[in-house]
C-alpha positions as CSV (number, residue, x, y, z in Angstrom):
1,X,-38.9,-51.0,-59.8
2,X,-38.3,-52.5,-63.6
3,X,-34.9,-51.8,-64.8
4,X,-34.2,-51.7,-69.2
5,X,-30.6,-53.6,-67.9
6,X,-30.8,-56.8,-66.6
7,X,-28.2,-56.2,-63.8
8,X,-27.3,-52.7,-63.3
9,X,-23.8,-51.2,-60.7
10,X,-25.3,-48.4,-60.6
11,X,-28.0,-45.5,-61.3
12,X,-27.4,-42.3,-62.6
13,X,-30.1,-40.0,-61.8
14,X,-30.7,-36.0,-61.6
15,X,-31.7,-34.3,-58.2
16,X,-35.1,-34.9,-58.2
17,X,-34.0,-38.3,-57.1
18,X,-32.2,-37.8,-54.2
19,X,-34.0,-39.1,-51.2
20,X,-32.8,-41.8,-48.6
21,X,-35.2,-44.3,-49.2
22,X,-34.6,-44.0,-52.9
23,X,-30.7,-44.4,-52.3
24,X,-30.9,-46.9,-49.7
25,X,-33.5,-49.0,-51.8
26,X,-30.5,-48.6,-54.7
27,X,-28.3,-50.1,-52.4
28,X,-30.3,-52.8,-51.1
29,X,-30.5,-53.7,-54.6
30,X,-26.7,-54.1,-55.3
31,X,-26.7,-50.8,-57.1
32,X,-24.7,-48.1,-56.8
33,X,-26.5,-44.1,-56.8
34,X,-25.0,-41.5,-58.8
35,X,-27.4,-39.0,-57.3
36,X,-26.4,-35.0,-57.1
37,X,-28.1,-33.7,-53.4
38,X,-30.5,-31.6,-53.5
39,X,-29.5,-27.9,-52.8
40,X,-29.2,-26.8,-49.0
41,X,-29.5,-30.6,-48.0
42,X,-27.3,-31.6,-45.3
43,X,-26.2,-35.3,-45.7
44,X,-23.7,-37.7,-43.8
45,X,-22.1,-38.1,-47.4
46,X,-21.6,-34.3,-47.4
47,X,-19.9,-34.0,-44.3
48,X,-17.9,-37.7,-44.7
49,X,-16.5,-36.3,-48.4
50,X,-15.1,-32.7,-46.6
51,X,-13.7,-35.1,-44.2
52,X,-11.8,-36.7,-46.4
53,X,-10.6,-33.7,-48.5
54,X,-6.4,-33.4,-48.1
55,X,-5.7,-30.2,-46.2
56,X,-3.6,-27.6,-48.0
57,X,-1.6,-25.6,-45.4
């Protein structure tokens, strides 16, 4: 993969993107991915981020 930037952080990319080897190639890489999920996909980013949410009780 050719990049315009010689050294990007990061990637920002739409949904059509958002597949683990694309993510974890990213990250490999050095780069972070600014990737929306897909709809109805069920990640271990999804569940870590609710798990991190403050409670309001």
């Amino acid at each position: 993969m050719a990049f315009a930037v010689p050294n990007p952080k990061a990637m920002l990319a739409n949904r059509g993107y958002d597949s683990d080897w694309f993510r974890q190639d990213l990250l490999l890489r050095g780069i972070l991915p600014v990737i929306p999920s897909r709809k109805g996909r069920s990640s271990t980013e999804n569940r870590l981020a609710a798990l991190q949410r403050p409670q309001s009780h």
